[in-house]
C-alpha positions in Angstrom: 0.0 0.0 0.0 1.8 3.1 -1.1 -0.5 7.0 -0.3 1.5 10.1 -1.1 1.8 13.0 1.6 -0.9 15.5 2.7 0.6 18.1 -0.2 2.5 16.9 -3.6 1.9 14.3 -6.2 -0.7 11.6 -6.5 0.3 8.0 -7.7 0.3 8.3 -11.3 -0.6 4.5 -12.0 -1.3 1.5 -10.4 2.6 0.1 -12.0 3.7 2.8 -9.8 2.3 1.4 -6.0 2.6 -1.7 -7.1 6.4 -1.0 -7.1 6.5 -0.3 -3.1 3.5 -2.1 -2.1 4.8 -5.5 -1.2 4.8 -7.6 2.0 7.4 -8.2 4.3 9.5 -10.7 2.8 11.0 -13.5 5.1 14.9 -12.2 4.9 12.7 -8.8 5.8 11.2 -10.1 8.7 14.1 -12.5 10.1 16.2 -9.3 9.6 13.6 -7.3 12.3 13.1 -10.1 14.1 16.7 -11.1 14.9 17.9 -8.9 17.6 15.3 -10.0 19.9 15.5 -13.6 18.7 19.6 -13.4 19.7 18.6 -11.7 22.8 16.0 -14.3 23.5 18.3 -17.1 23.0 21.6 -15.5 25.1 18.9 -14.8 28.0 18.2 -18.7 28.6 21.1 -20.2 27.5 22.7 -18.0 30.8 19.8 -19.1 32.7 21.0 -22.1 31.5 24.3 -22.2 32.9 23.4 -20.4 36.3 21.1 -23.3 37.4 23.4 -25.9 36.3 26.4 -24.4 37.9 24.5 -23.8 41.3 22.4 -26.6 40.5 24.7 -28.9 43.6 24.7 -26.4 46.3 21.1 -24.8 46.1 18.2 -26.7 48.7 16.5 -23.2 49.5 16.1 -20.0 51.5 17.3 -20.5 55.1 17.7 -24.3 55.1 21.4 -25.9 56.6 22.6 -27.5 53.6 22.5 -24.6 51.4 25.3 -22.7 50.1 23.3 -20.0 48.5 23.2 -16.5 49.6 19.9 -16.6 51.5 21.0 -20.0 52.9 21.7 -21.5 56.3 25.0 -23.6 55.8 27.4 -21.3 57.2 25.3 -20.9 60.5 25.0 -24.5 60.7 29.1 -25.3 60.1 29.9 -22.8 63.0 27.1 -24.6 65.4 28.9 -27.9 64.6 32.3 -26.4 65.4 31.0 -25.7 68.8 29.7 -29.1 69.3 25.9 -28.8 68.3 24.0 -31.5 65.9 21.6 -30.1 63.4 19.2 -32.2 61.8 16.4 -31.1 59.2 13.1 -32.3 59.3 10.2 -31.5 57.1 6.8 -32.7 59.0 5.4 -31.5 61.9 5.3 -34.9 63.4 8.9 -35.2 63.1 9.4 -31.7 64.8 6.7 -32.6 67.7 8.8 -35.9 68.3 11.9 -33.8 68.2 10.9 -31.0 71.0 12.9 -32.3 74.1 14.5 -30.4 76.9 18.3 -30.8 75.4 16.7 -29.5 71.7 16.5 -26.4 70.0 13.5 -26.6 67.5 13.9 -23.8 64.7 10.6 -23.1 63.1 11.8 -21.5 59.7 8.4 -20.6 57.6 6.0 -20.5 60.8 3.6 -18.6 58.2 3.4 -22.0 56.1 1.6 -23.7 58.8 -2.3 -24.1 58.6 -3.9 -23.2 61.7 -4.3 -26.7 62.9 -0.8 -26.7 62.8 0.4 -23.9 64.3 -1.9 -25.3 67.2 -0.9 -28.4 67.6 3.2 -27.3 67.6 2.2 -24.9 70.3 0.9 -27.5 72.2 3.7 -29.7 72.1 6.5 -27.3 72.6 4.5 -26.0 75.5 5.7 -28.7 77.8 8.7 -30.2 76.2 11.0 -28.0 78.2 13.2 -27.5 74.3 13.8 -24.1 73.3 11.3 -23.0 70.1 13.0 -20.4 67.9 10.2 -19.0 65.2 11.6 -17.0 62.0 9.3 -14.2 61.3 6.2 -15.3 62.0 3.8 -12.5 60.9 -0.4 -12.0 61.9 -2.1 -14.1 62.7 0.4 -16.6 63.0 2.4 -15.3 66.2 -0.9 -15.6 67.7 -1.4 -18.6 68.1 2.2 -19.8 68.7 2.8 -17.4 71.3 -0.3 -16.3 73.0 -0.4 -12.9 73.8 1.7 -11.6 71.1 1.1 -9.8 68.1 2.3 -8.7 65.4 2.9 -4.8 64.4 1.4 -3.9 61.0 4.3 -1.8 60.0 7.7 -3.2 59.2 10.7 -2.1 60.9 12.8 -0.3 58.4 16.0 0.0 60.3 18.0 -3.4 59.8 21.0 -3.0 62.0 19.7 -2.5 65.8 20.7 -2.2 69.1 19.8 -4.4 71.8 18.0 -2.1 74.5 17.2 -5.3 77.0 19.2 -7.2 79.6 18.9 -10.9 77.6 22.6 -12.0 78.2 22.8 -13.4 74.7 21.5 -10.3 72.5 23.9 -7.8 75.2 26.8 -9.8 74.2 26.4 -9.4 70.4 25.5 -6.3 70.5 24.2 -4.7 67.3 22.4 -6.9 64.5 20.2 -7.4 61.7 16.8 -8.1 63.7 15.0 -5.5 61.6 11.8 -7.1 60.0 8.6 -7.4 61.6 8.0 -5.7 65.3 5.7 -7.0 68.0 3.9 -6.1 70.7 3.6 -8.3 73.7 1.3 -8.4 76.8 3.4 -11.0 79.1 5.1 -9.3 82.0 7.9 -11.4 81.8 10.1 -12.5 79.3 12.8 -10.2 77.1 11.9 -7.6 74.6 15.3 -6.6 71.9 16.8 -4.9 69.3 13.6 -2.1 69.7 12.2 -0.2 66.7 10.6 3.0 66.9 9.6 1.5 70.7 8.7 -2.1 69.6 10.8 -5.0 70.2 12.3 -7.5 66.7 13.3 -9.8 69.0 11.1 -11.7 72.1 11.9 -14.4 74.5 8.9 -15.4 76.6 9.8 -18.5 79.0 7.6 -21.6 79.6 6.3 -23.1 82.2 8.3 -26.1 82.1 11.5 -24.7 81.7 11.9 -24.1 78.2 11.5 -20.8 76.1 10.1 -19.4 72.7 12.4 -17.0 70.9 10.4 -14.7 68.6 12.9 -13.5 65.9 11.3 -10.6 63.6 14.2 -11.0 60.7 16.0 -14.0 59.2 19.2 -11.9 58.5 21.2 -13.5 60.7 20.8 -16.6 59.2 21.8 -15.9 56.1 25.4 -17.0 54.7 25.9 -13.7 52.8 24.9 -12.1 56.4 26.6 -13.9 58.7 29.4 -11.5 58.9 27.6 -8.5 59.7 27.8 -6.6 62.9 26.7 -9.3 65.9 24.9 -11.7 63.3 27.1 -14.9 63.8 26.9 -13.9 67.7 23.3 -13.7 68.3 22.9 -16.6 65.8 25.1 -19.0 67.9 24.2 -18.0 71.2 20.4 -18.8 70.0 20.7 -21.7 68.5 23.6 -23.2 70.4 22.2 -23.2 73.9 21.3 -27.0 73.6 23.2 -29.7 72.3 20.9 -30.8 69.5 19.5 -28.4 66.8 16.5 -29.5 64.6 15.7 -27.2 61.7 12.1 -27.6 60.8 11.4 -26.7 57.4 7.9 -26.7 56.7 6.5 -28.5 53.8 3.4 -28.1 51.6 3.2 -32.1 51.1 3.3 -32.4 54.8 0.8 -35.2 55.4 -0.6 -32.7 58.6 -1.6 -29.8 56.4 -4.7 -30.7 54.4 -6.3 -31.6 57.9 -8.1 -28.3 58.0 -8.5 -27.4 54.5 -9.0 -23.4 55.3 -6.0 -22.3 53.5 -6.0 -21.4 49.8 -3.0 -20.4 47.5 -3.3 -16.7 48.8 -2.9 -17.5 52.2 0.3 -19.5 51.7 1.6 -16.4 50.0 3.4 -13.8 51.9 2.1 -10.3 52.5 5.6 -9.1 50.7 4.5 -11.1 47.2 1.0 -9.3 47.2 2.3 -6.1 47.6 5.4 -6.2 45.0 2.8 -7.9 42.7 0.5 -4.9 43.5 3.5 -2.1 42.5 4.0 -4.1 39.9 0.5 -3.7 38.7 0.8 0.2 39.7 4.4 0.1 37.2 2.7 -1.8 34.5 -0.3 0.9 34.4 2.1 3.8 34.7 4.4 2.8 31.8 1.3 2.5 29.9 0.0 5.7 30.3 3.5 6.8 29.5 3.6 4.9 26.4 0.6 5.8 25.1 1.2 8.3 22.4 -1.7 9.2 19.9 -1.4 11.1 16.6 -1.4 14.9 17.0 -0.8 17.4 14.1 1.9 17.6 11.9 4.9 20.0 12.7 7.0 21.4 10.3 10.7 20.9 10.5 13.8 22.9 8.3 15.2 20.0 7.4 19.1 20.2 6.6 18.7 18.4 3.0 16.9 18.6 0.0 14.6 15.3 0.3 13.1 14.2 -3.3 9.4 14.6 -3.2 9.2 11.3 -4.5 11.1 9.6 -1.1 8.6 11.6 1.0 5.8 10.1 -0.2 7.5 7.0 -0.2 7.9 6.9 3.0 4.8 8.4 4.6 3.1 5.3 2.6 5.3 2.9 4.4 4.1 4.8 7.8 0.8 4.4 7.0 1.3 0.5 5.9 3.1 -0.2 9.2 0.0 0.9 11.5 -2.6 -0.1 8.9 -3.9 3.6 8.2 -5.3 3.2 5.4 -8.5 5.4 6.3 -5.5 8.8 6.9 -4.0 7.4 3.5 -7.7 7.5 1.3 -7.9 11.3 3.2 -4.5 12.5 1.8 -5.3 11.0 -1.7 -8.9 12.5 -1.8 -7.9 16.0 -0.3 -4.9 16.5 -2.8 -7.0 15.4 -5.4 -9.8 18.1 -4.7 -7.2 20.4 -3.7 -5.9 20.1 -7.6 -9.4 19.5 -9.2 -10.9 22.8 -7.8 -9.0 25.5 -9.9 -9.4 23.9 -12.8 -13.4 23.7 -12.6 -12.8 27.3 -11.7 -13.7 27.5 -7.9 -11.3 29.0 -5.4 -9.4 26.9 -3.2 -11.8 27.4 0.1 -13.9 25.3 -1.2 -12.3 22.1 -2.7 -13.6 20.1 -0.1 -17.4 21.3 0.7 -19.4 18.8 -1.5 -22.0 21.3 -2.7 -19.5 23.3 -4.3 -17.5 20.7 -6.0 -19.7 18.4 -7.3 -21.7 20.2 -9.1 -19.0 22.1 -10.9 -17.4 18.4 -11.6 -20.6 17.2 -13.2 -21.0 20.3 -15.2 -17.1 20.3 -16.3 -17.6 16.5 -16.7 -21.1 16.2 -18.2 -22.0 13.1 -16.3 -23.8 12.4 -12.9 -22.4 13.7 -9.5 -22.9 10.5 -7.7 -20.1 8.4 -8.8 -18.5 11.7 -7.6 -19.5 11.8 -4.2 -18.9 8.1 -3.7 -15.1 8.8 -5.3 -13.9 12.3 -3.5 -16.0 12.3 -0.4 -16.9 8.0 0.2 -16.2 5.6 2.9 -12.3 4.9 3.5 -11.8 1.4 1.7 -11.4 -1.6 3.2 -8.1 -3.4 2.1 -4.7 -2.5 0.1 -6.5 -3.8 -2.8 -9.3 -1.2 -3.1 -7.1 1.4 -1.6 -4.4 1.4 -4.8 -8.1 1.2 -6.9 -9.2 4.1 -5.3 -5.7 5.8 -6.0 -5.7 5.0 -9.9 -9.5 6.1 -10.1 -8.4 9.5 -8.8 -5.7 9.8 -11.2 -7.8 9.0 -14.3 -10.3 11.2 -12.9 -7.7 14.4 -12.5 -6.6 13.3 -16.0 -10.1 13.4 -17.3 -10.3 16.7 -16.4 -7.4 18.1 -17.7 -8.1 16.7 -20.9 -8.7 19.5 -23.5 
């Protein structure tokens, strides 16, 4: 589909579009196409190679065995320096066995837990006399691990904190990367840490039976990229090594236990921080298309620092107009030149080349034939397809050429 510009030339024969109104030809469209496809193909065959390079050491986020950033090996190799076991488990019957006075159990995910679960864990940790360490465990899970606390709506947003409380094990690390979620508590006794903006990212609240629950707002000091930081490997050890035998549960989705209750959809598994990046996502997406969304305004004319051949110009506003399928601005530009040109020589003044009532009849008189074809010609419906647009393009010439006959 070939359509001059707004001013110049019309086609002069249908041999002439046919020229530059072709299709995309396959070397045409593998040429566009390839960047992307090369892109395409660099992008997974590193994807590639990451997963199988990392492939051995990678188990998952805060588990023992994991040499990944966000894993737990490093933590796990110093408590085994200092004489401590650690054994991972992955059902809440193997933790509930686990729970004894001479164990640390390390809830890792406490938020994966349906509330049957979380329930019966409390109830067995209760009165094992073991030492309960929960990771994070947001509303309304902290409730119903540890009675009478909750959590704080409002993340902490200062990482690195300082102790505030007389727990002997937080006082001798000192600083460290507690900062997550905050909590209040209504137990009188117990410790209350590493304080932000007045609420505590670290609890210990004892048990009757001699053991305690440790309440840990952040898993930063977990982490094997973190470990280093301020008091991290500190606090970490003195947490977890207080008992000879460390068991890491890491709760599982296929955990015979969890479909008990059957109250939990896939939204509740999800944590609060993946609906809300998925929700400034959304926010982004919406933004960068109102940004993006560019319509056509009026033409502005440029100096341009080159003579360009009229011929090129018209050239290449077709191809524009082929690109977006336009062929409704591309009938207008070929019908308004055309009356632009036809008026003078009926002899009416350029105002009024495009009011119908003006034009026509002075074409049928000049022409000696009926105005309708007329109408239907300079003033119809935009066509329908490249096919009856180059038609409507040759008509106009032969007409022009009818009238500048002698």
């Amino acid at each position: 589909m070939t359509a001059p510009p707004d001013t110049g030339a019309a086609p002069t024969t249908g041999t002439a579009a046919a020229a530059t109104s072709v299709s995309p030809t396959a070397r045409q469209a593998w040429t566009r196409a390839r960047g992307i496809v090369l892109a395409l193909v660099l992008l997974l065959a590193a994807a590639l190679a990451i997963a199988v390079l990392r492939s051995g050491d990678q188990h998952g986020r805060l588990d023992p065995r994991s040499a990944d950033p966000y894993g737990s090996r490093a933590v796990a190799a110093l408590l085994a320096d200092h004489g401590v076991t650690t054994r991972v488990v992955t059902t809440l019957d193997q933790a509930r066995t686990a729970a004894t006075p001479d164990t640390t159990l390390l809830v890792a995910v406490p938020d994966l837990l349906t509330d049957h679960q979380q329930t019966r864990l409390r109830t067995a940790t209760t009165s094992s006399g073991a030492r309960t360490v929960l990771i994070a465990p947001d509303t309304p899970s902290v409730g119903r691990l540890v009675p009478g606390v909750t959590a704080d709506p409002a993340p902490s947003f200062d990482n690195a904190l300082t102790p505030a409380c007389h727990l002997p094990a937080a006082r001798r690390a000192g600083t460290a990367e507690t900062g997550g979620v905050r909590y209040s508590v209504t137990a009188r006794d117990g410790d209350s840490c590493y304080p932000s903006d007045g609420l505590p990212t670290l609890l210990r609240i004892p048990q009757p039976r001699g053991g305690d629950t440790v309440v840990l707002g952040a898993p930063d000091i977990l982490y094997n990229d973190r470990l280093d930081e301020q008091g991290n490997a500190s606090l970490a050890l003195q947490l977890l090594g207080s008992r000879p035998h460390l068991v890491w549960y890491l709760p599982s989705l296929t955990d015979a236990s969890a479909p008990d209750t059957g109250e939990r959809g896939f939204f509740d598994l999800l944590p609060s921080g993946w609906l809300w990046g998925t929700l400034q996502l959304f926010v982004a997406a919406a933004l960068a298309a109102l940004w993006r969304a560019r319509r056509f305004g009026p033409l502005v004319l440029e100096r341009l620092p080159v003579a360009i051949h009229a011929s090129e110009t018209a050239e290449g506003r077709a191809r524009l107009y082929r690109k977006v399928n336009a062929r409704d601005r591309a009938a207008d530009a070929l019908r308004s030149t055309t009356r632009t040109r036809l008026a003078p020589l009926v002899g009416l003044p350029a105002a009024q080349a495009h009011t119908p009532e003006a034009l026509l009849p002075a074409l049928s008189a000049h022409l000696h034939g009926d105005a309708q074809p007329l109408q239907d010609l300079l003033f119809g419906p935009p066509p329908g397809d490249d096919a009856a647009l180059v038609s409507l393009a040759d008509r106009l010439d032969a007409l022009e050429r009818e009238v500048r006959r002698p």
